[in-house]
N, C-alpha and C positions, 0 to 999 in steps of 0.2 A: 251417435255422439258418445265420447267416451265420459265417462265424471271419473276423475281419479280423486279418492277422498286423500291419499297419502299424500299427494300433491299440490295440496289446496292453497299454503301460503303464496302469498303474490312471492313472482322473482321475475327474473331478466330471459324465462326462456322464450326463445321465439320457437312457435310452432310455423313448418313450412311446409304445406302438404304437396305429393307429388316428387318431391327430390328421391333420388338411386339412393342419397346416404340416408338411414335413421336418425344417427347424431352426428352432430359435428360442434367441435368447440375449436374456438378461434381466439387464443392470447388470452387464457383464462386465469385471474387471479382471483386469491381470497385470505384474506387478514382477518384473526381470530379478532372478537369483539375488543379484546385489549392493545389490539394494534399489530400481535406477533404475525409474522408472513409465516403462513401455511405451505404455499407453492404459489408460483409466478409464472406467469406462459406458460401454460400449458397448452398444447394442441391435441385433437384427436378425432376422428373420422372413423366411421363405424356404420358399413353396410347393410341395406335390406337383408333378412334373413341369417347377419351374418353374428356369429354365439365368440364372444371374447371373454377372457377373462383377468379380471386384474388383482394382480398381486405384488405384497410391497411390505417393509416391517410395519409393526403398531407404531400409529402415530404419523404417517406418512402425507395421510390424508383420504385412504382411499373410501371408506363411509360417509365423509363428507364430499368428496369426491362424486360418488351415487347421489347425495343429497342434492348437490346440486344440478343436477342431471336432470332429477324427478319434482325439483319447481319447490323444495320445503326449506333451499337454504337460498340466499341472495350473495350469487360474488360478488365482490370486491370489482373487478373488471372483466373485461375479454365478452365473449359471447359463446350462446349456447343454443343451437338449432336444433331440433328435434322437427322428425316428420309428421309425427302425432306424438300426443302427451302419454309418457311411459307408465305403466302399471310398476309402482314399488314395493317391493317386501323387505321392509325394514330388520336391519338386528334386532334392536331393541321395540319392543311392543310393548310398554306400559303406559307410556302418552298414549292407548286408546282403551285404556281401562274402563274411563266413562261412557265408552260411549258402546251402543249395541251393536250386534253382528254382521246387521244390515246396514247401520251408519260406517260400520268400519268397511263395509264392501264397498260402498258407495249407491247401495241401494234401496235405502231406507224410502228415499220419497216413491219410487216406483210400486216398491212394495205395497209402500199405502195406497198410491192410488188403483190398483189393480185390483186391490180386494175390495174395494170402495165401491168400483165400477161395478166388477162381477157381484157385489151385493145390492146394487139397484140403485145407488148415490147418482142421480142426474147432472150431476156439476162439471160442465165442460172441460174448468179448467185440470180436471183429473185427468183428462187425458191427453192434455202437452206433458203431465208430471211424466205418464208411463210414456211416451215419446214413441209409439206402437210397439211396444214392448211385450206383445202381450204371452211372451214361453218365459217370462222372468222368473214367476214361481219355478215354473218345470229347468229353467237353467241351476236355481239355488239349490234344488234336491238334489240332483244329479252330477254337480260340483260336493257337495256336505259328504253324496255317495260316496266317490272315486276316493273324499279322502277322510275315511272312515271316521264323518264325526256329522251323521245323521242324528243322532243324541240332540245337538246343542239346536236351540232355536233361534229365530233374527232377530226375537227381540231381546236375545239374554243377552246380561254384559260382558265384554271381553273382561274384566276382573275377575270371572267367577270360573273363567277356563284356566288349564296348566300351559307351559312355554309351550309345547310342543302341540296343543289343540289351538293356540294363537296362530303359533306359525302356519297349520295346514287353514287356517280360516283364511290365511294373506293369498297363500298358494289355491284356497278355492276360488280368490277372484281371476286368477287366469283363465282357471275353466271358464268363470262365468265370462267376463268379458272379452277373451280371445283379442286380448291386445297386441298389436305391429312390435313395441319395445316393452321388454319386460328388465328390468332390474331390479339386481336381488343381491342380499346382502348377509352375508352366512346364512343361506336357505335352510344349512342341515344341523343347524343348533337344535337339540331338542329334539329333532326325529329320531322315531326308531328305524329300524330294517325294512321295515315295510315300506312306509312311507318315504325315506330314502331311497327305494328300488322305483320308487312312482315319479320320485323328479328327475332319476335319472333320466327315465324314459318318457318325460316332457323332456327334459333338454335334446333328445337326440332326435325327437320326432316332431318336434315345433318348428313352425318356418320361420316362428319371432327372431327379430336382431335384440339379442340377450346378452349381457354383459351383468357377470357375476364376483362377487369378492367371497371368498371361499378357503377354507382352510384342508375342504374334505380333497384329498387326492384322487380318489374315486372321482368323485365331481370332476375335478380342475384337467382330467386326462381324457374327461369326454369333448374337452374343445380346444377346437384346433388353433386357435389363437390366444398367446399371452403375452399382456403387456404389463410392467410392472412401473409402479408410481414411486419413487423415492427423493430424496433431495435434489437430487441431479436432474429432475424430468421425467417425463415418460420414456420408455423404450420398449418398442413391437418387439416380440421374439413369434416367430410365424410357426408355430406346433402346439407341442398341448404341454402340460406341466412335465412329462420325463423328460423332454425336447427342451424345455427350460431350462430345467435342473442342469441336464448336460452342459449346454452352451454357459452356465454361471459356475460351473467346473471349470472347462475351459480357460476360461476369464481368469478366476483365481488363481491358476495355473499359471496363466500369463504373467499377472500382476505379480506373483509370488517370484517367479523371475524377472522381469524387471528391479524387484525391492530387493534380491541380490545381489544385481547389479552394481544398484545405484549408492547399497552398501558397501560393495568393495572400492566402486567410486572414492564412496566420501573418505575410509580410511586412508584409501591414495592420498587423496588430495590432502585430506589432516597432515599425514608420514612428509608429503613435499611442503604444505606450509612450516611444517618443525624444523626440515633441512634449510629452507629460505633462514626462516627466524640463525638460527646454528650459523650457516653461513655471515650472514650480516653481523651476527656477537662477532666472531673470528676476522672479520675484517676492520670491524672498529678496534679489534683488539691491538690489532699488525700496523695500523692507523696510529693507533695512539703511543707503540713501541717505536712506528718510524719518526715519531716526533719526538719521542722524549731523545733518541740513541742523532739528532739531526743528520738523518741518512739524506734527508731531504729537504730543500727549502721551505720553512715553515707556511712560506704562502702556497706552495705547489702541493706541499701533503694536504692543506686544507682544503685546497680546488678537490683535490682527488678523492676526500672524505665525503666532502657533498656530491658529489655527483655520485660515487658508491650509496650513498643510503638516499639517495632520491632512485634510485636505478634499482635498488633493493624494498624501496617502500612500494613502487608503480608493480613490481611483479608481487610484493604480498597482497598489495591490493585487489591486483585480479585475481587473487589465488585465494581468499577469504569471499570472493563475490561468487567464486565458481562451487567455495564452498558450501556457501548458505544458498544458493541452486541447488546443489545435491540434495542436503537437507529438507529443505521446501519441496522437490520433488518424494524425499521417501515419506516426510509427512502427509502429504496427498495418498500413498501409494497404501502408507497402513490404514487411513480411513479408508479407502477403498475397500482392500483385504477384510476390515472389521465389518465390512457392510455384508461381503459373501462367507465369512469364515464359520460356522457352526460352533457357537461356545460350550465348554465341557465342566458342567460343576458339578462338584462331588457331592452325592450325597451320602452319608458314611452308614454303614451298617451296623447291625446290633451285634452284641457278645452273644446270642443264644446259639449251641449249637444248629446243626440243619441236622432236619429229620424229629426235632420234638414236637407232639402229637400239641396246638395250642387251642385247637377247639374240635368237638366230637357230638357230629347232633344226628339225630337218629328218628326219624317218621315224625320231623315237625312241619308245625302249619299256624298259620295265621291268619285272622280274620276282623275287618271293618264294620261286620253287622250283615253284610251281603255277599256272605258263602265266603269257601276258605279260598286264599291267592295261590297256595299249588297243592299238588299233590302231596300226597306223603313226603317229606324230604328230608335224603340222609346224604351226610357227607364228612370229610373229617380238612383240616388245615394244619398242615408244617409247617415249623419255622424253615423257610427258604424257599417256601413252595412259590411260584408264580400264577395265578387264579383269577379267571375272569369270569365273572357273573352277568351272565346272557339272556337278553329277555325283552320283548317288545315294551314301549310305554304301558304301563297301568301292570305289570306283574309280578310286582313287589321287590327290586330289586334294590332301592333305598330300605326299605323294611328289613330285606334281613343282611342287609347294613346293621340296622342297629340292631341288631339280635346276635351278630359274630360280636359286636363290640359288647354288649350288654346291657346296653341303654334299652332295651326291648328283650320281653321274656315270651316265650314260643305259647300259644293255646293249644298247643298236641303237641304229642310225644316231649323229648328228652333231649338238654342239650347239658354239655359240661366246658366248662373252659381253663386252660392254663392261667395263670398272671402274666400279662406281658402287656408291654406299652404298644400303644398304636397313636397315630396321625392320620385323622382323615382332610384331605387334600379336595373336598370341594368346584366345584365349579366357579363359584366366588371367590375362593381363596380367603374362607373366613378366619384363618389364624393371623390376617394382616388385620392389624389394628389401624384402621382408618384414621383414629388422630393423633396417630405416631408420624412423622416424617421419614423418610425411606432413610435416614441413616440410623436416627434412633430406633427404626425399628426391627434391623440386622443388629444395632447394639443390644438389644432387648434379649435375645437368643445368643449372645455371646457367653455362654455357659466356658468357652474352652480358653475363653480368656486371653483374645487373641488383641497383639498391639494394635491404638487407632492406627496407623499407617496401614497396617494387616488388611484391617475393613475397610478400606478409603481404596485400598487396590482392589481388595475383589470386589469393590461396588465398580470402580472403574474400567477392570476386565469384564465385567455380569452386562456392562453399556447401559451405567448409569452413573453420566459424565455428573460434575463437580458441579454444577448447578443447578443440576436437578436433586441433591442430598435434602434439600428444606423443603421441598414439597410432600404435601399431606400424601399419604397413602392411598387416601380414597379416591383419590385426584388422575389413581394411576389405572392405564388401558389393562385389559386385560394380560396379554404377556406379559405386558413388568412386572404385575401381580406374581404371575408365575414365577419370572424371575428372578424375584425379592423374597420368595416365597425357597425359592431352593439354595438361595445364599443363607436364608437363616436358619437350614437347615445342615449346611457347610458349616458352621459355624457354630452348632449346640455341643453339649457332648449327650442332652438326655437324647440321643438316635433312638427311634420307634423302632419296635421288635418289627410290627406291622403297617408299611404304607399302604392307605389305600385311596384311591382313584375314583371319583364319581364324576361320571362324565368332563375330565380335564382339559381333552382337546378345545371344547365349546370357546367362542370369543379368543382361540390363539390368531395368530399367524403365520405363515407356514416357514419361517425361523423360527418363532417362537417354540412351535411345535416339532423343529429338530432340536431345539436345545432341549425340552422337557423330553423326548423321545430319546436322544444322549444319555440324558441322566439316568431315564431310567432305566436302560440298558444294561448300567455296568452298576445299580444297586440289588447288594447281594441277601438283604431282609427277605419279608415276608410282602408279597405284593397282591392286593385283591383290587382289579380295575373293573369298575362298569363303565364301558364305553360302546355305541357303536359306527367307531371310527374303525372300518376295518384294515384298513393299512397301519394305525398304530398298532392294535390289536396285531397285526400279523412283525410291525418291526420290532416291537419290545420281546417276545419269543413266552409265548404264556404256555405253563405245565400241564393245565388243566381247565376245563370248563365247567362250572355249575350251571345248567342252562335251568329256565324260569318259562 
């Protein structure tokens, strides 16, 4: 029997054992608690054994999507079949703060009673709790093993671990339970390199039907099926993420000719309603000279007036209906285009020349109480340099963060630093002011003093249409973050000598993550990124590694 704790609240899924499919959902809706429509019919079928993955912008749905897959949220309508109850690995893991490591597996009661037994406790009902369980221990060790967090015990609480020892506790209940469906949900938040290299090769050597939302490329190109969730529906693309990408080239390609088209179209059609409108003035004009000069019986000029401007009205008519078709069609066509198009904000760079020495540290190290975090470490930083600080979870690579910045002074050796302004860029994206609304809070950074119309457009190229401007900050998914985040960075004139990057990818989506990977391609500052996203890492083009 499986117990999924992730999956505990009651919902609509029906478990059907024995079916070829894992999941299947049939005409599935779901309305936010305030009434707003999420997505509508949706359908989707998903194989024994068989690894998908779904992708879509922030906001679309696809974490509630998972949610309600693994039984924690209740749609709205439609249905949801599953062959057994799926193992979840949630994004967010602080809803399990309270609870220990063995309630979070779902094997808190087994636990107990196993130990109970093997210590001589006679109480029968101890052993329906362990259900013959009895390699439970020897499963939790050798799951903690694989994913290097033997340290923590089952009775600690999930509050007292970091993201990234949360997430491989979710990822040790695969091991332990070897469940049929596993979904997951940015699995690689938070990991390092190692541990990254460990789920790659669960996803590629598991026979589970696994369906994953993911921003890691790596990930998303070890499976061979993508489907993507957007406003329009779901849509199967049968490869793995390049195979995607391709085929939503294509597409834009397509649409971006048709939206040529339909634009030379509509000037047509404009250029011929204006000859119509032209013609018709010139006729009532020649109308009203044949009447005043009586070339013609005033009852016969007026037959021939009306029937000229009824004969003249029926063709502008059709010619204003064909118009607002054209229209209608290339409004459709730019939402389209805005759905596949990669946006390009500027972030602007600092006056420092390239090539000034802005920090110089030499045989430094630092320490917690429990031995120094690396070796001797000497390195230096230019202004313009590109610099990525490499290094598994736990080997101080926020630390000396704040030691380039100066928020932290080195226990050995010797550091010096120029003057120069930096912006550190977070994973939360803490320079958004949560109770600012996303207009006031690109006005806030408007140092350059740019008209409201100015910020009303780039918030509405940035795709953050006109009624989302009065919503709170906090309110916003991780990408907007981002992308609210780089428009008020378009818009200061104080530009940081020095940006830097602490795990930025975490909680994008994989637009969101070509638009911050745009940007920060063509800024020309001082860039220090910790990431190990290694396709960013390898698209942004980095100078140098500090490895840790």
């Amino acid at each position: 029997m499986l117990t999924i704790f992730a999956a505990a609240a009651s919902c609509d899924v029906k478990v059907k054992r024995g079916s070829i499919m894992s999941i299947v959902v049939n005409a599935l809706r779901y309305h936010h608690p305030d009434k707003e429509i999420l997505f509508e019919s949706l359908n989707l079928s998903i194989g024994k054994g068989e690894k998908a993955a779904l992708v879509g912008n922030n906001g679309a749905g696809k974490s509630t999507l998972l949610q309600l897959l693994a039984g924690v949220v209740t749609p709205t309508g439609g249905e949801i079949v599953v062959s057994e109850k799926p193992w979840f690995v949630p994004q967010h893991l602080g809803q399990y703060d309270q609870y220990s490591i063995a309630q979070a597996l779902g094997i808190a009661k087994k636990l107990k009673a196993f130990k109970a037994i093997t210590a001589g406790d006679p109480d029968l009902s101890l052993y329906d709790d362990l259900e013959d369980d009895w390699e439970i221990e020897d499963k939790l060790n050798t799951a903690l093993s694989y994913w290097d967090i033997s340290h923590v015990s089952p009775e600690q609480l999930m509050q007292e671990l970091s993201g990234g020892e949360k997430t491989r506790i979710f990822l040790a209940g695969i091991t332990i339970w070897d469940p049929g469906i596993i979904l997951l949900d940015e699995p690689t938040n938070h990991l390092d390199g190692d541990s990254r290299s460990k789920l790659y090769q669960l996803l590629t050597s598991s026979r589970s039907s696994i369906l994953v939302v993911s921003h890691d490329r790596k990930l998303l190109n070890l499976i061979n099926k993508t489907i993507e969730l957007s406003k329009f529906g779901l849509e199967v693309f049968g490869g793995n993420f390049d195979f995607y990408r391709d085929q939503k080239e294509g597409k834009l390609n397509a649409l971006t000719s048709q939206f040529d088209e339909q634009s030379k179209s509509l000037k047509q059609a404009q250029q011929k309603a204006r000859d119509l409108t032209e013609q018709r003035q010139k006729k009532e004009a020649r109308g009203k000279s044949q009447g005043q000069t009586n070339s013609l019986p005033r009852i016969i000029a007026g037959g021939l007036k009306s029937k000229a401007e009824q004969s003249t009205a029926k063709v502008l008519d059709i010619q204003e209906e064909k118009t607002a078709g054209i229209a209608h069609n290339i409004q459709q066509l730019r939402s389209q285009i805005q759905q596949y198009q990669v946006l390009k904000i500027d972030i602007h760079s600092s006056g420092l020349h390239r090539g000034k020495l802005l920090v110089d540290a030499l045989k430094i190290n630092y320490s917690y109480g429990n031995g120094w975090l690396w070796g001797p470490l000497s390195f230096q930083l230019r202004s313009g340099e590109r610099v990525q600080i490499a290094g598994n979870n736990g080997k101080g690579k926020t630390t000396l963060i704040r030691i380039i910045t100066g928020e932290a002074e080195p226990m050995q050796g010797q550091i010096s630093r120029s003057d120069f302004q930096y912006l550190h860029l977070d994973q939360d994206y803490t320079i958004i002011d949560g109770g600012l609304s996303v207009f006031e809070q690109v006005s806030h950074y408007n140092s350059r003093n740019l008209e409201e119309h100015q910020l009303r457009s780039l918030l509405i190229y940035s795709q953050f249409p006109k009624h989302s401007w009065d919503r709170k900050s906090r309110d916003l998914s991780g990408g907007e973050k981002m992308k609210l985040s780089l428009c008020c960075l378009a818009v200061t004139t104080n530009t940081p000598d020095m940006l830097i990057l602490d795990e930025p990818t975490n909680n994008l989506d994989v637009q969101s993550l070509e638009i911050l990977t745009a940007a920060v391609k063509t800024y020309n500052g001082t860039l220090v990124v910790i990431s190990h996203d290694e396709q960013f890492i390898k698209d942004i083009v980095m100078d140098k590694a500090i490895r840790l």
